[in-house]
Z-matrix of the N, CA and C atoms (Angstrom, degrees):
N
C 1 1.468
C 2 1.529 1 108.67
N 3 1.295 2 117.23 1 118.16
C 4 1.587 3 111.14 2 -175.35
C 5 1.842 4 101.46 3 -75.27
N 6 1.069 5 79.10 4 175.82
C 7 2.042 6 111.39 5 -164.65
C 8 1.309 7 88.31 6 -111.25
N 9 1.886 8 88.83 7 110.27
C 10 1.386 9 91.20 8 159.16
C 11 1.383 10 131.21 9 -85.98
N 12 1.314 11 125.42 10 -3.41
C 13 1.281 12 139.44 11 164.09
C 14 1.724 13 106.26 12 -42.75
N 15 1.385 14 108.07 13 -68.73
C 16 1.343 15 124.15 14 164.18
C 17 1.285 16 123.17 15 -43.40
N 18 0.939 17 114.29 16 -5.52
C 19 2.026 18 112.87 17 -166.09
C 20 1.863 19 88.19 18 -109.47
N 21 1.138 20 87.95 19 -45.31
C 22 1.659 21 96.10 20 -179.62
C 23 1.453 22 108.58 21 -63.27
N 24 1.219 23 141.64 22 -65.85
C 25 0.927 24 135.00 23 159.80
C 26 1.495 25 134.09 24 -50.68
N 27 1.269 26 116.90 25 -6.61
C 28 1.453 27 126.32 26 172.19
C 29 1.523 28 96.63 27 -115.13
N 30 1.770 29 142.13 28 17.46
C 31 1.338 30 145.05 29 155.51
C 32 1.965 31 95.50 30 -100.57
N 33 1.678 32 113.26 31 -30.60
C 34 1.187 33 109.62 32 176.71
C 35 2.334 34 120.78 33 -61.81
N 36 1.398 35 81.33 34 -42.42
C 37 1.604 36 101.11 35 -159.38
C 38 2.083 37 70.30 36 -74.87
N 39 1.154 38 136.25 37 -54.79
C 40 1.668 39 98.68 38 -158.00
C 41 1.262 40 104.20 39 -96.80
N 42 1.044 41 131.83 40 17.76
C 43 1.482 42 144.46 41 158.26
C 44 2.261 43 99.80 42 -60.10
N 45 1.464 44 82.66 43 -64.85
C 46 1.442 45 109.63 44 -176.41
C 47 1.726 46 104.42 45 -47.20
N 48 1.202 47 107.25 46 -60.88
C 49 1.800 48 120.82 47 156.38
C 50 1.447 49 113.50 48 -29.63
N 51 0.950 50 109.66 49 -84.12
C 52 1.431 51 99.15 50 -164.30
C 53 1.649 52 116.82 51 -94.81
N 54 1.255 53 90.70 52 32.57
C 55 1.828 54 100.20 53 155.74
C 56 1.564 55 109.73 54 -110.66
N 57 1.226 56 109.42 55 -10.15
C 58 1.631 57 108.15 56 165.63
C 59 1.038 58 112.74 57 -84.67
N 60 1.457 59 121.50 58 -67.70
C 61 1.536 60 126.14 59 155.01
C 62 1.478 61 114.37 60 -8.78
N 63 1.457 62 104.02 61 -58.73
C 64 1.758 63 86.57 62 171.41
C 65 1.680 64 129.20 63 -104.25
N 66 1.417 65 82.70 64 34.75
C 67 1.864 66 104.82 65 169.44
C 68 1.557 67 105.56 66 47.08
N 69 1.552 68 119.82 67 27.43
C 70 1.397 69 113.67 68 151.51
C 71 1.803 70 141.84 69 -88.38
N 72 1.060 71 108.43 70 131.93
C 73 1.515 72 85.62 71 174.89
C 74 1.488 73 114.10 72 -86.81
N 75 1.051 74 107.48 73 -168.37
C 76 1.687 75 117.13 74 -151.91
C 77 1.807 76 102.02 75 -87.79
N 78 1.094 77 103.42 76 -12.53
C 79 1.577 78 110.83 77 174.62
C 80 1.808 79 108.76 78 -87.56
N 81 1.218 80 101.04 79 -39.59
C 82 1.583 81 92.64 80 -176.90
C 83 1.654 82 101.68 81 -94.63
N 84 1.316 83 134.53 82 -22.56
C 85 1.433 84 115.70 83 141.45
C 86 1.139 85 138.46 84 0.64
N 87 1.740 86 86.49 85 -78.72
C 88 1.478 87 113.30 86 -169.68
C 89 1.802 88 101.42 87 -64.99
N 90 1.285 89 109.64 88 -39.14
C 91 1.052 90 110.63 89 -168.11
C 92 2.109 91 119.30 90 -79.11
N 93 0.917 92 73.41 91 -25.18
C 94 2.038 93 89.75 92 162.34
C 95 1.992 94 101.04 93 -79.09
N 96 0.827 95 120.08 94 -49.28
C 97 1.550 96 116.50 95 171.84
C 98 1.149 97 125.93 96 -69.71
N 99 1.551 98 124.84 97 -20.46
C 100 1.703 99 119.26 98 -168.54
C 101 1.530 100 109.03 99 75.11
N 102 1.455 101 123.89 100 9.12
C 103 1.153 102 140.90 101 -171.97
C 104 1.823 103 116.32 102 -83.15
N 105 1.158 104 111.24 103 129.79
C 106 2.085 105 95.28 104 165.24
C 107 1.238 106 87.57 105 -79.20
N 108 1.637 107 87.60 106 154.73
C 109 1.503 108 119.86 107 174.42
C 110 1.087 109 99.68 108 -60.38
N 111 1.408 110 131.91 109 -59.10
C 112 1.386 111 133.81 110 -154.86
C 113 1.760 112 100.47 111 -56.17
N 114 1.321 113 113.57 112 -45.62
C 115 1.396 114 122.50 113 -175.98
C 116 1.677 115 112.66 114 -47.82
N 117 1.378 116 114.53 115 -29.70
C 118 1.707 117 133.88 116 -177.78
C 119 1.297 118 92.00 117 -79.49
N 120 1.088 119 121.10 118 -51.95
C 121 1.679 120 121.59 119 -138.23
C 122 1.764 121 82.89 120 -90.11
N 123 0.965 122 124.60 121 -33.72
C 124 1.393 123 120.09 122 -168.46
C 125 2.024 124 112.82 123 -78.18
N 126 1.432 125 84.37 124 -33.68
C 127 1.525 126 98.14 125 176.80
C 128 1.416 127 104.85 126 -70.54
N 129 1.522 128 137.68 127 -42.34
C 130 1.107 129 140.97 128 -141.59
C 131 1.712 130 88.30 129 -109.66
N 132 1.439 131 129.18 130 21.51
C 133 1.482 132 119.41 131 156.68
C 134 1.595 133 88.87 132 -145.66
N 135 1.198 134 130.47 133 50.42
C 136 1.240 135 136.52 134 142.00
C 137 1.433 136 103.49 135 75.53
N 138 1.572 137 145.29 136 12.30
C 139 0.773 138 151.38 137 -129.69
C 140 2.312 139 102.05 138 -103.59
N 141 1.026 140 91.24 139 -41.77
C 142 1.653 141 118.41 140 -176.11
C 143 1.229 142 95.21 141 -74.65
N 144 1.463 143 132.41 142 97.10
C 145 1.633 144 142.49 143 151.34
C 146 1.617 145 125.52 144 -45.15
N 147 1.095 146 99.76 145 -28.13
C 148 1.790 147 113.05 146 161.15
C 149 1.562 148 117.07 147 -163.75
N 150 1.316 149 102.13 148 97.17
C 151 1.601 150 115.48 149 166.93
C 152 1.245 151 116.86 150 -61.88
N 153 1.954 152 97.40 151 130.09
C 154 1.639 153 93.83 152 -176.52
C 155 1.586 154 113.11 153 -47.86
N 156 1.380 155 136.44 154 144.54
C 157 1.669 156 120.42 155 149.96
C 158 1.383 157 119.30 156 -51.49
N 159 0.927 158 115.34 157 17.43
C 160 1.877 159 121.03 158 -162.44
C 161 1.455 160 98.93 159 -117.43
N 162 1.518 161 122.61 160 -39.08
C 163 0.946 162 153.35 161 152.80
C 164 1.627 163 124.89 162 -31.33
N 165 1.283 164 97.61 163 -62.35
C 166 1.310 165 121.41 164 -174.62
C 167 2.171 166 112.39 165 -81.72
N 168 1.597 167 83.18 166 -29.86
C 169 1.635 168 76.60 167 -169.36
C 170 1.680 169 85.38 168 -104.96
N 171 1.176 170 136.28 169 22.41
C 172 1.331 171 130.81 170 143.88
C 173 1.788 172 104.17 171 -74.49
N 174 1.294 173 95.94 172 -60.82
C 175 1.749 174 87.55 173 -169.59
C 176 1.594 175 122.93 174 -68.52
N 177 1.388 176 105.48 175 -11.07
C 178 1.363 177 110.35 176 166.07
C 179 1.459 178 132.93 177 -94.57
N 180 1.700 179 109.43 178 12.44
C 181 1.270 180 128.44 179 173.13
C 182 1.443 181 92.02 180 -111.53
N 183 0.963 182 135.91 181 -21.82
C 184 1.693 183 125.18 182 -162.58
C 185 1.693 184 103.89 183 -112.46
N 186 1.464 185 110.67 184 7.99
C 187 1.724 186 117.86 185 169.24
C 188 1.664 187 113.17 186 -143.82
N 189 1.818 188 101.35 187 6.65
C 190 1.360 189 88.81 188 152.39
C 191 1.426 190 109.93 189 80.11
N 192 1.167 191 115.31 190 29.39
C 193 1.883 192 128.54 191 -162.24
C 194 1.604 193 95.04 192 -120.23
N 195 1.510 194 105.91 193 169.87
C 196 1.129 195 112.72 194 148.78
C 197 1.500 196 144.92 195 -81.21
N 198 1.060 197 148.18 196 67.80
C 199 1.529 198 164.05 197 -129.95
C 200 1.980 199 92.31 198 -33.30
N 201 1.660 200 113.27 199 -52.17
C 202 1.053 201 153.86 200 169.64
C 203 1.956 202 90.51 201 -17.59
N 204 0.969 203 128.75 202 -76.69
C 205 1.346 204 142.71 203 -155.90
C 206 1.551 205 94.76 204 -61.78
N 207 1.789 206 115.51 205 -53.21
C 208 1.344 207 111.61 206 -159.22
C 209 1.995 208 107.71 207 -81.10
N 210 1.133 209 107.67 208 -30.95
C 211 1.614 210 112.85 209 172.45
C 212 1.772 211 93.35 210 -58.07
N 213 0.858 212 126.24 211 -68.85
C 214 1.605 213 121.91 212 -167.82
C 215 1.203 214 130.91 213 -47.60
N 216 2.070 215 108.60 214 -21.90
C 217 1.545 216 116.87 215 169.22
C 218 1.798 217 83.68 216 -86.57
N 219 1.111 218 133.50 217 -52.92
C 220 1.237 219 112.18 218 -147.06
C 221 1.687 220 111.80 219 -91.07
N 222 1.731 221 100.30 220 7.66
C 223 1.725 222 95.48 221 144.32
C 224 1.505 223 95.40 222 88.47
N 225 1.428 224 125.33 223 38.81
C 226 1.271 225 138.44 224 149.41
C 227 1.439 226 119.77 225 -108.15
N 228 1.295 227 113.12 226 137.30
C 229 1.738 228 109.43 227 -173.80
C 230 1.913 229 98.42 228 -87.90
N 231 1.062 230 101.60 229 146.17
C 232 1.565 231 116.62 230 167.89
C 233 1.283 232 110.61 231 -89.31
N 234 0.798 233 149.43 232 119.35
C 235 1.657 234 131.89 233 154.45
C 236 2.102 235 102.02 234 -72.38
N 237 1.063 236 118.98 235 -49.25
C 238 1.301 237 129.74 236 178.88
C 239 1.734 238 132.25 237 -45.74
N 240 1.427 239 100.41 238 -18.44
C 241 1.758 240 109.56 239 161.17
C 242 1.666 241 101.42 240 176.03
N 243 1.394 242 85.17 241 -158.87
C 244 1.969 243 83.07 242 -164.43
C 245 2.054 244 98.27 243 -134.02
N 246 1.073 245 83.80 244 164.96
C 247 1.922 246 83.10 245 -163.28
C 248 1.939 247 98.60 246 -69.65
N 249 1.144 248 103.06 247 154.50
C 250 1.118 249 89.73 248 165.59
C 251 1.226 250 139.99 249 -74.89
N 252 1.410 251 116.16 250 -172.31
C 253 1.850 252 113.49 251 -154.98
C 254 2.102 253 103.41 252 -66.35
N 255 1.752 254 96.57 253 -42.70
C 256 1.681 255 104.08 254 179.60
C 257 2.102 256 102.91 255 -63.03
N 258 1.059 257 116.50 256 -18.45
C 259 1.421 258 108.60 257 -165.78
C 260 1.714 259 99.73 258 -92.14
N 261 1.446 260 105.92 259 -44.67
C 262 1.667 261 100.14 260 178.67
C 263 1.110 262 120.86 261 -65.95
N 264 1.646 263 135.78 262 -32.72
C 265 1.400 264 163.09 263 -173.47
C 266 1.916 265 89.51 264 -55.43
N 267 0.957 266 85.67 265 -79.97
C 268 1.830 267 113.35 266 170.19
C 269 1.679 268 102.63 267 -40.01
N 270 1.095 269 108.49 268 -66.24
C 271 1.418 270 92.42 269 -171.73
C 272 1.876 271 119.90 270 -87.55
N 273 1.582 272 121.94 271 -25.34
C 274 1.264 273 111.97 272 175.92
C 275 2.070 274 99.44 273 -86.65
N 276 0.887 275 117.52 274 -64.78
C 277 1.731 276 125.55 275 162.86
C 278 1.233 277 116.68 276 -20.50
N 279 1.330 278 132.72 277 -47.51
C 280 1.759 279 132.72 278 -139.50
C 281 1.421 280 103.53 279 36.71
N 282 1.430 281 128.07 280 58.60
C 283 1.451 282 135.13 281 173.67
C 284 1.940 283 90.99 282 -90.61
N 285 1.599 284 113.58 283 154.66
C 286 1.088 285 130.69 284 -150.65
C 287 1.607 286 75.34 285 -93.86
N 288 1.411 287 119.34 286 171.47
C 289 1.471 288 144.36 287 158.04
C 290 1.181 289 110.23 288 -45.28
N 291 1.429 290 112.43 289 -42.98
C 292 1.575 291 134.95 290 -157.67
C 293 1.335 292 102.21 291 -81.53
N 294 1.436 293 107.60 292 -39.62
C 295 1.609 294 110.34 293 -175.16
C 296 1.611 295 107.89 294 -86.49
N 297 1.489 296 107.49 295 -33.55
C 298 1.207 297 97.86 296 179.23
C 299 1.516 298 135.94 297 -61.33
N 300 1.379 299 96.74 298 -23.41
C 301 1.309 300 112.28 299 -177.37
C 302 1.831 301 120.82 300 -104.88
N 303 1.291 302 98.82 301 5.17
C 304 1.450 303 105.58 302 166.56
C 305 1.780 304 101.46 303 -102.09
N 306 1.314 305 121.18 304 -19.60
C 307 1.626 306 118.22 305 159.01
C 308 1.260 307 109.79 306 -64.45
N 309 1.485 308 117.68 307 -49.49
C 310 1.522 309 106.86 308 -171.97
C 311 1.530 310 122.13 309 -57.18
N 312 1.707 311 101.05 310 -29.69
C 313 1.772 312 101.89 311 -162.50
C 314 1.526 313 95.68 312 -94.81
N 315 1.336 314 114.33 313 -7.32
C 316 1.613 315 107.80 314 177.98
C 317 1.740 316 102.20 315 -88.59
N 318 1.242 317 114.32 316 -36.13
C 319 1.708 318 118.14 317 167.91
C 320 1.499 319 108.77 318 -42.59
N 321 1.568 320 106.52 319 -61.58
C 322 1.326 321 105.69 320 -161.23
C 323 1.526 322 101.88 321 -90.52
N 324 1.173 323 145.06 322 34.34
C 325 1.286 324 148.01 323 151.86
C 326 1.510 325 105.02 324 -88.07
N 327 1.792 326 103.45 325 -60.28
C 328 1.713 327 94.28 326 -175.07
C 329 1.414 328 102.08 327 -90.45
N 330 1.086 329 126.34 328 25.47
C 331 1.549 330 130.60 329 137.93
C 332 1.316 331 127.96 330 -39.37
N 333 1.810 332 81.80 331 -69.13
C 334 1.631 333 90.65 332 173.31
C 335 1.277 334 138.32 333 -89.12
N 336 1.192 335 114.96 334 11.76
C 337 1.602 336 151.03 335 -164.00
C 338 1.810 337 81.76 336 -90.93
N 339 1.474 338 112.94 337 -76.77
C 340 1.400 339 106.87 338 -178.96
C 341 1.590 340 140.61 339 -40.11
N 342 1.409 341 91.28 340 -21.19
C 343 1.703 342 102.60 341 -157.27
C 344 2.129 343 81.62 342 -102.07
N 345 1.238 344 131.45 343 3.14
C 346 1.145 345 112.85 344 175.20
C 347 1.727 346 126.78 345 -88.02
C-alpha cells in the first residue's frame, strides 16, 4: 500500500522542480496563480494532506506542466490521461528524480529512433 505521506512529498519535491525549471520563485508563483505563498511553500514540503485540484491545475497551468502528474501524487484518479512516464516511475518504483528523468530522455530518444 503506498504512503501517502510520500506521494505528498514526492508531489512536493516536483512541484519544487518545475518551479525552478521555470525560474520562478515562490512569490511570483503564487502570484501567477492567485495563490498565498504560504499555500506553495507548504505544498512544495509536503505539508497539504489534500490539495485542492483547483489548486493544483492552477499551478500546473501557470508552470506549464501536466496537471496529470500532480493529481496522481496527491491521490486523485484522472479518468482524462495518465501521469507521466518520470511521475509513475517515481511514484510506483520509488525511482529518484534523477533516474526518472534519465528514463524519460532515454524513452524519448529511442522514441524517436522508432518513428524514423
Amino acid at each position: 500500500m503506498p504512503d501517502p505521506k510520500r506521494d505528498l512529498k514526492q508531489l512536493g519535491r516536483l512541484l519544487l522542480h518545475h518551479r525552478h525549471l521555470a525560474e520562478l520563485s515562490q512569490d511570483k508563483l503564487a502570484s501567477a496563480t492567485g495563490l498565498d505563498k504560504g499555500t506553495v511553500s507548504r505544498i512544495e514540503r509536503g505539508e497539504i494532506e489534500a490539495p485542492n485540484a483547483t489548486t493544483l491545475q492552477r499551478l500546473a497551468t501557470a508552470l506549464g506542466t501536466d496537471v496529470e502528474d500532480y493529481y496522481v501524487l496527491a491521490g486523485y484518479l484522472n479518468p482524462q490521461g495518465l501521469p507521466s512516464l518520470g511521475v509513475y516511475l517515481r511514484t510506483k518504483y520509488d525511482a529518484s528524480p534523477e533516474l526518472a528523468n534519465e528514463v524519460e530522455d532515454y524513452f524519448a530518444w529511442r522514441r524517436g529512433r522508432d518513428k524514423e
